[in-house]
C-alpha positions in Angstrom: 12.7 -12.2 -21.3 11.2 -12.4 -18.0 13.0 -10.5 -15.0 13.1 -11.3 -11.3 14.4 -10.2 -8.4 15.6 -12.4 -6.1 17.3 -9.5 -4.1 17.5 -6.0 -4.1 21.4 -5.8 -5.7 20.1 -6.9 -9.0 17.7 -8.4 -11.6 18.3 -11.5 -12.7 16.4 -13.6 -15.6 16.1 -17.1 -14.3 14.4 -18.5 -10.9 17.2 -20.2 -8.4 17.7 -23.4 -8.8 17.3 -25.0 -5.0 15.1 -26.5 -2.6 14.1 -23.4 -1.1 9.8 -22.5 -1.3 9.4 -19.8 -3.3 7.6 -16.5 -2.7 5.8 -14.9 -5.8 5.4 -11.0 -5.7 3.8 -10.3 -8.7 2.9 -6.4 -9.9 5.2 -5.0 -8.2 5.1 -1.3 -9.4 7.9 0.5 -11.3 6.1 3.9 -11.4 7.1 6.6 -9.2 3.9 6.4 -6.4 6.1 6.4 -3.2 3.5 5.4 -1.3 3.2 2.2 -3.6 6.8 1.8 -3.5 6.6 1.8 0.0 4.0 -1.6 0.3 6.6 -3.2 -2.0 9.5 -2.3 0.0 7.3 -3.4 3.0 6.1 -6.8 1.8 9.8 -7.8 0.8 10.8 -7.1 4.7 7.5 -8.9 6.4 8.7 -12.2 4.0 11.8 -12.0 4.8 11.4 -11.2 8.5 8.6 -13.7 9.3 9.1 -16.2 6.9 12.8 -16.6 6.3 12.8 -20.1 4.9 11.2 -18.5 1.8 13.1 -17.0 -1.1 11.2 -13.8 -2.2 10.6 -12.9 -5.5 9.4 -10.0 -7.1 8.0 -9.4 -10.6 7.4 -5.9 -12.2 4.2 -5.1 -13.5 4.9 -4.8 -16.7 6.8 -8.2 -16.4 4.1 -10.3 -15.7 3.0 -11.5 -19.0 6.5 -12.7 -19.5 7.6 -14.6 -15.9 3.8 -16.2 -15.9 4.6 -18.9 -17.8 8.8 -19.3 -16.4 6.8 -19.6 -13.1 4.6 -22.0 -14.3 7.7 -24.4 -15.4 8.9 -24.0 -11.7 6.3 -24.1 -9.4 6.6 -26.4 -6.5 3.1 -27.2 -4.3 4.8 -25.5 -1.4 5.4 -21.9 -3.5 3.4 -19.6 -2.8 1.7 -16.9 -5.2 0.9 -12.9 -4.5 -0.2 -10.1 -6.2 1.3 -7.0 -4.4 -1.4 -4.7 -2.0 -1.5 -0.5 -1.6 -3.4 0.1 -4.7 -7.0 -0.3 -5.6 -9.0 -3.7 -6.4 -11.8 -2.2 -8.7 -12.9 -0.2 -11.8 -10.5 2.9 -11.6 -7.4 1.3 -12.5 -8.2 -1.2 -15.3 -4.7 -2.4 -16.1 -4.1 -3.5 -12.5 -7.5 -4.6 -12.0 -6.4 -6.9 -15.3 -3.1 -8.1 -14.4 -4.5 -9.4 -10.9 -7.5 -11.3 -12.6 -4.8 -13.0 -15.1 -2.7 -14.0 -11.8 -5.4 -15.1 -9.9 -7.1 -17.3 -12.9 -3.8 -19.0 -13.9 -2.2 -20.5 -10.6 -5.2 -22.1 -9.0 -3.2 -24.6 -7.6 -1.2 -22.9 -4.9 -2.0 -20.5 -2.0 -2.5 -16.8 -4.0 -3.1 -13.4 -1.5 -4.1 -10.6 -2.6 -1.8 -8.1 -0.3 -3.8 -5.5 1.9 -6.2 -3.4 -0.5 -8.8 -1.2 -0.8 -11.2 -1.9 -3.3 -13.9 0.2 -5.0 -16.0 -0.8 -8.2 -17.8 2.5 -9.7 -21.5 2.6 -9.6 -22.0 2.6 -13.2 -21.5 0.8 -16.6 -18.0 0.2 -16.3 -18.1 -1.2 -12.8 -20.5 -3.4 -13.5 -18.6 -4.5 -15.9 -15.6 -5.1 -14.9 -17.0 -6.5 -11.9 -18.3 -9.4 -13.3 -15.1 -9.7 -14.8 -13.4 -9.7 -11.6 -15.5 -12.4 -10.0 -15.4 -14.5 -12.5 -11.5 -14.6 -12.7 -11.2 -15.1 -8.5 -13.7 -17.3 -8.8 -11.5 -19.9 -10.7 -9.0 -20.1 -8.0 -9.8 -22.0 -4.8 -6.7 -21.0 -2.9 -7.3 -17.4 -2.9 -7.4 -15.2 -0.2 -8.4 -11.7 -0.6 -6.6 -9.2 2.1 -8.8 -6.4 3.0 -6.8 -2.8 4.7 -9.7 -1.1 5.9 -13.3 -2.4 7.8 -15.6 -0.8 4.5 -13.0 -2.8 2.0 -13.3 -5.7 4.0 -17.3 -5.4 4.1 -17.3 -4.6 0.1 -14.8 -7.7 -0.5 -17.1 -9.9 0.9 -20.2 -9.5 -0.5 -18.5 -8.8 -3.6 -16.8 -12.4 -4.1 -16.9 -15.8 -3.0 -13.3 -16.1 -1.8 -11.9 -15.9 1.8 -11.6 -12.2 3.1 -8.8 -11.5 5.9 -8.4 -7.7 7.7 -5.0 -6.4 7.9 -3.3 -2.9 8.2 -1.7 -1.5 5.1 1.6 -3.2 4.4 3.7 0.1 5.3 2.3 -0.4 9.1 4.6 -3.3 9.4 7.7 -1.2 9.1 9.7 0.3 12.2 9.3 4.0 13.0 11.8 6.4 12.8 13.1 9.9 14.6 15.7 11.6 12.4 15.2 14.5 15.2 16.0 17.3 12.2 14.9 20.3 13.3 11.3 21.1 11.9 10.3 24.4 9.8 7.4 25.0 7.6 4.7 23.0 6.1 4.4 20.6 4.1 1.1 20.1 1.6 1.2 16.8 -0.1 -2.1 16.6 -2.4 -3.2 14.6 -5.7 -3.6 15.2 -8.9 -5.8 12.4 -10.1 -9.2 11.6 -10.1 -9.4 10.6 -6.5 -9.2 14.1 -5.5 -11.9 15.5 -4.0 -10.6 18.4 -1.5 -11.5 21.8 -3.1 -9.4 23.7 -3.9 -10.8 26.8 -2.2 -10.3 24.7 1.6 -6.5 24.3 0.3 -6.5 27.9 -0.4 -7.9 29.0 2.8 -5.3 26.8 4.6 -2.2 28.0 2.4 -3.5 31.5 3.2 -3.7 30.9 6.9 -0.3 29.0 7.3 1.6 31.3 5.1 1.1 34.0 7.8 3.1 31.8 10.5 5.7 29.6 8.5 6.9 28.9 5.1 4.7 26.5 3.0 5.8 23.8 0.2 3.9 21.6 -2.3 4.4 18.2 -3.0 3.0 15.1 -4.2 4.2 11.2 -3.3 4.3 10.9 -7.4 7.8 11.8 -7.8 8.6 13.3 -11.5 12.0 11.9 -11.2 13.3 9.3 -12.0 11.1 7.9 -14.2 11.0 4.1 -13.2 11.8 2.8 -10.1 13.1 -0.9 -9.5 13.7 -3.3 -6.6 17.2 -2.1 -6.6 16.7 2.1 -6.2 13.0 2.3 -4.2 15.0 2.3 -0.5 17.0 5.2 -1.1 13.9 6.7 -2.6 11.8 5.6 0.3 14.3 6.9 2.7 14.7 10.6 1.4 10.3 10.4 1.5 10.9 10.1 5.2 13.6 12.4 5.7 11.4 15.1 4.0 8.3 14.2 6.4 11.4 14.7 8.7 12.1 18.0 8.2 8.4 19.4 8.8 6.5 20.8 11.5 2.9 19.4 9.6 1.5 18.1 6.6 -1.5 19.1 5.1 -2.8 15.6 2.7 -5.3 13.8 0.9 -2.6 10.8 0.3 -3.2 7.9 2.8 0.3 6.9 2.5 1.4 10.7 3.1 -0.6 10.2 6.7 1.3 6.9 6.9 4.9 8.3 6.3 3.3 11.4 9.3 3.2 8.3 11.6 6.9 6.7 10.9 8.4 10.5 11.1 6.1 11.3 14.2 5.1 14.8 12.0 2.1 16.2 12.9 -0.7 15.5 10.0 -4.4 16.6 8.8 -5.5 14.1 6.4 -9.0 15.1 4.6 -10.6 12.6 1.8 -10.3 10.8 -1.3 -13.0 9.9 -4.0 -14.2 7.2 -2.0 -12.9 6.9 1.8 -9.9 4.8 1.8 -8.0 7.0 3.5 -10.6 7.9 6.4 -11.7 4.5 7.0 -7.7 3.3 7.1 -7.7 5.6 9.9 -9.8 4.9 12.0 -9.4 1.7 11.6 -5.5 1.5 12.4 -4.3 4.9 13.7 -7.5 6.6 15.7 -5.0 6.5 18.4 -2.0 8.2 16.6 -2.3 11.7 18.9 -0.4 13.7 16.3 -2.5 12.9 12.8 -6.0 13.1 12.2 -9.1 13.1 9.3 -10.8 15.7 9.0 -13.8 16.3 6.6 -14.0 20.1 7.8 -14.3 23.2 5.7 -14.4 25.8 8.4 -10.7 27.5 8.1 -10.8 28.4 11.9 -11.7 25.1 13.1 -8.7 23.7 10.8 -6.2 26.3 12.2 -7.7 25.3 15.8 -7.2 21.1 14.9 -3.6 21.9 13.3 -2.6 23.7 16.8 -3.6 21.0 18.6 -1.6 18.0 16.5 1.4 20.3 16.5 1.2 20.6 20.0 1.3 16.7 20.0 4.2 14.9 21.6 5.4 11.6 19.5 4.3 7.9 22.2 4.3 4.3 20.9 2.0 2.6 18.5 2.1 -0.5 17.5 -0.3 -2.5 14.7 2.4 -4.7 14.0 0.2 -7.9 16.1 -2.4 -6.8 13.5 -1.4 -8.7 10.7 -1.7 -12.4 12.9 -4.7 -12.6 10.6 -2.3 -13.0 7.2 1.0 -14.7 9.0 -2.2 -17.5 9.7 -2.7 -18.1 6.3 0.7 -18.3 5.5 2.0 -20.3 8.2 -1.2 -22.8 7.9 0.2 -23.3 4.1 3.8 -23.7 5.1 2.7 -26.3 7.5 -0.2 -28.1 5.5 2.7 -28.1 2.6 5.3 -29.4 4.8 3.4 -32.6 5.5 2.3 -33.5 2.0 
Protein backbone atom coordinates (compact mmCIF):
# COMPACT_ATOMS: atom_id res chain seq x y z
CA UNK A 1 0.00 0.00 0.00
CA UNK A 2 1.57 3.17 -1.09
CA UNK A 3 1.36 6.21 1.44
CA UNK A 4 1.33 9.98 0.73
CA UNK A 5 1.26 12.90 2.27
CA UNK A 6 -0.65 15.46 1.00
CA UNK A 7 -0.30 17.55 4.37
CA UNK A 8 1.46 17.34 7.37
CA UNK A 9 -1.97 16.23 9.70
CA UNK A 10 -1.82 12.89 8.17
CA UNK A 11 -0.93 10.06 5.64
CA UNK A 12 -3.24 9.20 3.38
CA UNK A 13 -3.10 6.15 0.70
CA UNK A 14 -4.59 7.62 -2.42
CA UNK A 15 -3.51 10.88 -4.61
CA UNK A 16 -6.46 13.77 -4.63
CA UNK A 17 -8.64 13.51 -7.02
CA UNK A 18 -8.73 17.34 -8.63
CA UNK A 19 -7.42 19.58 -11.19
CA UNK A 20 -4.74 20.74 -9.16
CA UNK A 21 -0.72 20.06 -10.71
CA UNK A 22 0.85 17.83 -8.55
CA UNK A 23 4.22 18.10 -6.79
CA UNK A 24 6.20 14.73 -6.36
CA UNK A 25 8.66 14.65 -3.26
CA UNK A 26 10.00 11.41 -3.48
CA UNK A 27 12.68 9.90 -0.69
CA UNK A 28 11.72 11.82 1.71
CA UNK A 29 13.62 10.42 4.80
CA UNK A 30 12.01 8.78 7.83
CA UNK A 31 15.37 8.35 9.77
CA UNK A 32 16.26 10.49 12.47
CA UNK A 33 19.15 12.97 10.57
CA UNK A 34 17.72 16.33 11.63
CA UNK A 35 19.57 18.01 9.33
CA UNK A 36 17.87 15.87 6.58
CA UNK A 37 14.61 16.40 8.22
CA UNK A 38 15.22 19.85 7.94
CA UNK A 39 15.63 19.94 3.68
CA UNK A 40 12.31 18.04 3.79
CA UNK A 41 10.63 20.30 6.12
CA UNK A 42 12.16 23.12 3.89
CA UNK A 43 11.26 21.94 0.40
CA UNK A 44 7.52 21.45 1.57
CA UNK A 45 7.52 25.40 2.69
CA UNK A 46 9.55 26.78 -0.66
CA UNK A 47 6.41 24.67 -2.77
CA UNK A 48 4.06 25.85 -0.93
CA UNK A 49 5.22 29.38 -0.58
CA UNK A 50 6.35 29.96 -4.15
CA UNK A 51 4.33 27.74 -5.99
CA UNK A 52 0.97 27.62 -4.32
CA UNK A 53 -1.09 26.42 -7.20
CA UNK A 54 0.75 23.07 -6.65
CA UNK A 55 -0.44 20.32 -4.30
CA UNK A 56 2.70 18.89 -2.63
CA UNK A 57 3.26 15.51 -2.12
CA UNK A 58 5.71 13.65 -0.28
CA UNK A 59 6.69 9.99 -0.44
CA UNK A 60 8.93 8.15 2.22
CA UNK A 61 11.86 6.43 1.26
CA UNK A 62 11.05 3.36 1.87
CA UNK A 63 7.62 4.05 0.07
CA UNK A 64 8.92 4.46 -3.17
CA UNK A 65 8.71 1.13 -4.68
CA UNK A 66 5.11 1.17 -3.84
CA UNK A 67 3.60 4.87 -4.84
CA UNK A 68 5.94 4.56 -8.25
CA UNK A 69 3.56 2.83 -10.04
CA UNK A 70 0.05 4.81 -8.25
CA UNK A 71 1.94 7.85 -9.59
CA UNK A 72 2.34 6.50 -12.80
CA UNK A 73 -1.72 5.87 -13.12
CA UNK A 74 -2.03 9.64 -12.18
CA UNK A 75 0.38 11.66 -13.71
CA UNK A 76 -0.68 14.62 -15.58
CA UNK A 77 2.05 16.49 -18.21
CA UNK A 78 1.86 19.53 -15.90
CA UNK A 79 3.06 17.25 -12.50
CA UNK A 80 6.05 17.61 -11.63
CA UNK A 81 8.65 14.96 -10.29
CA UNK A 82 11.54 15.35 -7.37
CA UNK A 83 13.74 13.42 -5.51
CA UNK A 84 14.38 15.19 -2.23
CA UNK A 85 18.18 17.22 -1.75
CA UNK A 86 20.54 17.40 1.77
CA UNK A 87 22.10 14.10 1.25
CA UNK A 88 24.76 12.75 -1.01
CA UNK A 89 24.49 11.91 -4.85
CA UNK A 90 27.35 9.25 -5.13
CA UNK A 91 28.96 5.96 -3.95
CA UNK A 92 28.62 6.29 -0.01
CA UNK A 93 25.07 5.82 0.30
CA UNK A 94 24.06 3.05 -2.19
CA UNK A 95 20.41 2.77 -1.22
CA UNK A 96 19.81 6.40 -1.95
CA UNK A 97 22.04 6.60 -4.74
CA UNK A 98 19.56 3.48 -5.97
CA UNK A 99 16.26 4.87 -5.23
CA UNK A 100 17.14 8.20 -7.14
CA UNK A 101 18.35 6.24 -10.35
CA UNK A 102 14.94 4.23 -10.28
CA UNK A 103 13.03 7.71 -10.03
CA UNK A 104 14.98 9.37 -12.48
CA UNK A 105 14.76 6.31 -15.14
CA UNK A 106 11.00 5.75 -14.78
CA UNK A 107 9.28 9.33 -15.27
CA UNK A 108 11.12 10.56 -18.25
CA UNK A 109 8.28 12.37 -19.34
CA UNK A 110 7.79 15.14 -16.90
CA UNK A 111 10.14 17.81 -15.35
CA UNK A 112 12.36 15.69 -12.51
CA UNK A 113 14.93 17.88 -10.03
CA UNK A 114 17.15 16.59 -8.11
CA UNK A 115 16.91 19.02 -4.87
CA UNK A 116 20.22 20.79 -3.80
CA UNK A 117 23.06 18.05 -3.29
CA UNK A 118 26.40 17.40 -2.80
CA UNK A 119 27.70 14.60 -4.61
CA UNK A 120 30.78 12.50 -4.31
CA UNK A 121 31.64 9.21 -6.21
CA UNK A 122 34.73 7.30 -4.34
CA UNK A 123 37.91 7.02 -6.23
CA UNK A 124 37.91 3.32 -6.43
CA UNK A 125 36.03 0.15 -7.63
CA UNK A 126 32.88 0.84 -6.28
CA UNK A 127 32.61 4.40 -7.56
CA UNK A 128 33.32 3.52 -10.68
CA UNK A 129 30.88 1.45 -10.47
CA UNK A 130 28.21 2.76 -9.40
CA UNK A 131 29.00 5.64 -11.41
CA UNK A 132 28.31 4.27 -14.52
CA UNK A 133 25.32 3.09 -13.01
CA UNK A 134 24.26 6.54 -12.19
CA UNK A 135 24.80 8.00 -15.67
CA UNK A 136 23.26 5.58 -17.23
CA UNK A 137 19.89 5.86 -15.29
CA UNK A 138 19.92 10.13 -15.67
CA UNK A 139 20.81 9.58 -18.88
CA UNK A 140 17.31 8.10 -19.76
CA UNK A 141 15.43 11.08 -18.67
CA UNK A 142 15.51 14.25 -20.79
CA UNK A 143 13.74 16.46 -18.32
CA UNK A 144 16.13 16.19 -15.54
CA UNK A 145 17.73 18.74 -13.87
CA UNK A 146 20.43 18.08 -11.44
CA UNK A 147 20.54 20.86 -8.45
CA UNK A 148 23.99 21.39 -7.29
CA UNK A 149 24.52 23.17 -3.26
CA UNK A 150 28.01 23.94 -3.45
CA UNK A 151 30.46 25.40 -6.48
CA UNK A 152 32.91 21.77 -6.31
CA UNK A 153 29.36 19.74 -6.50
CA UNK A 154 28.32 21.76 -9.15
CA UNK A 155 31.73 21.41 -11.07
CA UNK A 156 31.70 17.47 -10.31
CA UNK A 157 27.87 17.27 -11.55
CA UNK A 158 28.87 18.50 -14.66
CA UNK A 159 31.44 16.76 -15.94
CA UNK A 160 30.03 13.81 -14.42
CA UNK A 161 26.63 13.71 -16.46
CA UNK A 162 24.99 14.96 -19.43
CA UNK A 163 22.00 16.57 -17.72
CA UNK A 164 21.34 20.27 -16.89
CA UNK A 165 23.26 21.45 -13.73
CA UNK A 166 21.63 24.51 -11.66
CA UNK A 167 23.60 26.14 -8.31
CA UNK A 168 21.52 26.69 -5.35
CA UNK A 169 21.96 26.98 -1.54
CA UNK A 170 21.03 24.03 0.59
CA UNK A 171 17.25 23.85 1.01
CA UNK A 172 17.40 24.85 4.91
CA UNK A 173 18.78 28.46 3.58
CA UNK A 174 15.30 29.10 2.37
CA UNK A 175 13.76 29.08 5.85
CA UNK A 176 13.33 32.32 8.16
CA UNK A 177 15.69 32.91 10.98
CA UNK A 178 14.95 32.94 14.39
CA UNK A 179 15.97 34.68 17.99
CA UNK A 180 14.43 32.69 20.85
CA UNK A 181 16.75 35.28 22.98
CA UNK A 182 17.21 32.29 25.85
CA UNK A 183 19.88 33.07 27.75
CA UNK A 184 23.13 31.31 26.44
CA UNK A 185 25.48 28.93 28.80
CA UNK A 186 27.98 26.42 27.76
CA UNK A 187 28.99 24.67 24.67
CA UNK A 188 27.70 22.75 22.50
CA UNK A 189 29.83 19.89 20.41
CA UNK A 190 27.80 18.42 17.68
CA UNK A 191 30.13 15.73 15.78
CA UNK A 192 29.54 12.40 13.63
CA UNK A 193 29.82 9.16 13.94
CA UNK A 194 30.07 7.86 10.45
CA UNK A 195 32.43 7.49 7.93
CA UNK A 196 32.54 11.09 6.94
CA UNK A 197 34.30 11.90 9.98
CA UNK A 198 37.51 13.10 9.63
CA UNK A 199 38.31 15.60 12.68
CA UNK A 200 40.72 13.74 15.10
CA UNK A 201 39.87 13.08 17.88
CA UNK A 202 42.87 14.48 19.69
CA UNK A 203 41.84 18.35 18.08
CA UNK A 204 38.27 17.55 19.89
CA UNK A 205 40.12 16.64 22.96
CA UNK A 206 42.27 19.61 22.97
CA UNK A 207 39.13 21.86 22.51
CA UNK A 208 36.94 19.99 25.25
CA UNK A 209 40.05 20.42 27.49
CA UNK A 210 40.28 24.11 26.73
CA UNK A 211 36.53 25.03 27.02
CA UNK A 212 35.90 22.97 29.94
CA UNK A 213 38.05 25.46 31.95
CA UNK A 214 35.61 28.44 31.10
CA UNK A 215 31.95 26.86 30.69
CA UNK A 216 30.20 23.64 30.81
CA UNK A 217 30.45 21.44 27.68
CA UNK A 218 27.69 18.87 26.06
CA UNK A 219 27.81 16.35 23.28
CA UNK A 220 25.49 15.85 20.72
CA UNK A 221 24.85 14.64 17.38
CA UNK A 222 21.90 15.79 14.73
CA UNK A 223 21.15 11.82 14.59
CA UNK A 224 18.64 11.77 17.24
CA UNK A 225 18.32 8.10 19.01
CA UNK A 226 14.78 8.86 19.72
CA UNK A 227 12.23 8.31 18.21
CA UNK A 228 12.94 5.98 15.87
CA UNK A 229 11.19 7.17 12.57
CA UNK A 230 10.12 10.36 11.86
CA UNK A 231 7.13 11.30 9.45
CA UNK A 232 5.77 14.35 7.72
CA UNK A 233 3.48 14.66 10.52
CA UNK A 234 6.21 14.81 13.79
CA UNK A 235 9.60 16.41 11.98
CA UNK A 236 8.44 20.30 12.93
CA UNK A 237 8.22 19.76 16.53
CA UNK A 238 11.46 17.84 16.09
CA UNK A 239 13.01 20.55 13.97
CA UNK A 240 11.84 23.13 16.41
CA UNK A 241 13.36 21.78 19.79
CA UNK A 242 16.88 21.31 17.17
CA UNK A 243 16.75 25.12 17.14
CA UNK A 244 15.82 25.81 20.54
CA UNK A 245 18.86 23.69 21.68
CA UNK A 246 21.22 25.79 19.18
CA UNK A 247 19.20 28.36 21.23
CA UNK A 248 20.34 27.88 24.41
CA UNK A 249 24.22 27.90 23.60
CA UNK A 250 26.93 30.32 23.72
CA UNK A 251 28.94 28.11 20.61
CA UNK A 252 29.02 25.02 18.83
CA UNK A 253 31.97 23.15 18.09
CA UNK A 254 30.76 20.73 14.46
CA UNK A 255 31.71 18.75 11.69
CA UNK A 256 27.79 18.62 10.57
CA UNK A 257 27.01 21.18 7.77
CA UNK A 258 23.49 21.29 8.86
CA UNK A 259 24.75 21.85 12.59
CA UNK A 260 26.59 25.22 10.97
CA UNK A 261 23.20 25.77 9.25
CA UNK A 262 20.91 25.53 12.40
CA UNK A 263 24.33 28.18 14.07
CA UNK A 264 22.98 30.60 11.31
CA UNK A 265 18.96 30.41 12.04
CA UNK A 266 19.74 30.68 16.02
CA UNK A 267 22.47 33.43 15.41
CA UNK A 268 24.92 30.97 17.80
CA UNK A 269 28.29 31.42 17.33
CA UNK A 270 29.87 28.24 15.32
CA UNK A 271 33.48 26.53 14.34
CA UNK A 272 32.70 24.14 11.68
CA UNK A 273 35.92 21.92 10.63
CA UNK A 274 35.54 19.12 7.76
CA UNK A 275 33.98 16.11 6.48
CA UNK A 276 35.45 13.22 4.36
CA UNK A 277 35.23 15.16 1.38
CA UNK A 278 34.48 19.07 1.75
CA UNK A 279 30.85 19.53 1.61
CA UNK A 280 30.61 21.38 4.37
CA UNK A 281 33.66 23.83 3.72
CA UNK A 282 32.77 24.55 0.19
CA UNK A 283 28.84 25.13 1.34
CA UNK A 284 30.48 27.83 3.25
CA UNK A 285 32.03 29.63 1.44
CA UNK A 286 29.89 29.45 -1.02
CA UNK A 287 26.69 30.71 0.87
CA UNK A 288 27.68 32.03 4.41
CA UNK A 289 31.49 33.53 4.06
CA UNK A 290 29.67 36.51 5.30
CA UNK A 291 27.86 34.94 8.30
CA UNK A 292 30.27 37.07 11.10
CA UNK A 293 29.42 34.58 13.82
CA UNK A 294 30.39 30.91 12.09
CA UNK A 295 33.25 29.91 10.41
CA UNK A 296 35.53 26.68 8.83
CA UNK A 297 38.33 26.02 10.05
CA UNK A 298 40.90 23.35 9.07
CA UNK A 299 43.14 24.31 12.09
CA UNK A 300 44.82 22.03 14.57
CA UNK A 301 46.62 24.56 16.68
CA UNK A 302 44.45 24.62 20.10
CA UNK A 303 45.54 28.33 20.74
CA UNK A 304 44.64 29.58 17.42
CA UNK A 305 41.05 27.76 17.94
CA UNK A 306 40.56 29.34 21.38
CA UNK A 307 41.78 32.73 19.70
CA UNK A 308 38.89 32.07 16.42
CA UNK A 309 36.20 30.93 19.14
CA UNK A 310 36.73 34.41 21.01
CA UNK A 311 36.34 36.24 18.23
CA UNK A 312 32.81 34.46 16.76
CA UNK A 313 31.55 34.72 20.33
CA UNK A 314 32.26 38.16 20.44
CA UNK A 315 30.10 38.39 17.20
CA UNK A 316 26.92 40.41 17.20
CA UNK A 317 23.89 38.58 15.17
CA UNK A 318 23.12 41.30 11.36
CA UNK A 319 21.03 40.13 8.40
CA UNK A 320 21.73 37.59 5.76
CA UNK A 321 19.89 36.72 3.18
CA UNK A 322 20.49 33.80 0.35
CA UNK A 323 16.94 33.56 -0.05
CA UNK A 324 17.30 35.45 -4.05
CA UNK A 325 19.75 32.61 -4.44
CA UNK A 326 17.57 30.00 -5.47
CA UNK A 327 16.07 32.26 -8.74
CA UNK A 328 18.19 29.69 -10.50
CA UNK A 329 15.53 26.59 -9.43
CA UNK A 330 12.08 28.88 -9.14
CA UNK A 331 13.34 29.34 -13.25
CA UNK A 332 13.00 25.86 -13.93
CA UNK A 333 10.04 25.47 -12.21
CA UNK A 334 8.22 28.44 -13.29
CA UNK A 335 9.46 27.84 -17.13
CA UNK A 336 7.55 24.34 -16.72
CA UNK A 337 4.52 25.69 -15.09
CA UNK A 338 4.31 28.07 -18.00
CA UNK A 339 5.50 25.84 -20.95
CA UNK A 340 2.72 23.33 -19.40
CA UNK A 341 0.12 25.89 -19.10
CA UNK A 342 0.01 26.52 -22.84
CA UNK A 343 0.06 22.97 -24.11
Amino acid sequence: MANFYVDTTTVVHEIPDNSRPKFYMFGVPSYTNMGDQAVSLAERQYIENEFPEYQYIEILEEDDDYAIPVIQEHLQPKDIIAFTGGGNMGNLYHNHEEARRKVFSTFVNNLTISFPQSIHFEENEDGEIEKKKSQSAYRKNPNLVLVARDAQSFHRMQTTFDNPVIFTPDMVLYMNAVDLKFKRHGALFVLRHDSEKVVKQSTIDNIKEMLGTERPIDRVDTVLDEPQKITPVTREALFDAELELFSHQEMIITDRWHAMVFSVLTGTPCLLFGNSYGKGKHAYIDWLEHVNWIDYTDETDIDRIKELMRYLVAQNRHDYDVKKDFRQLRDVITGYAHKRQND
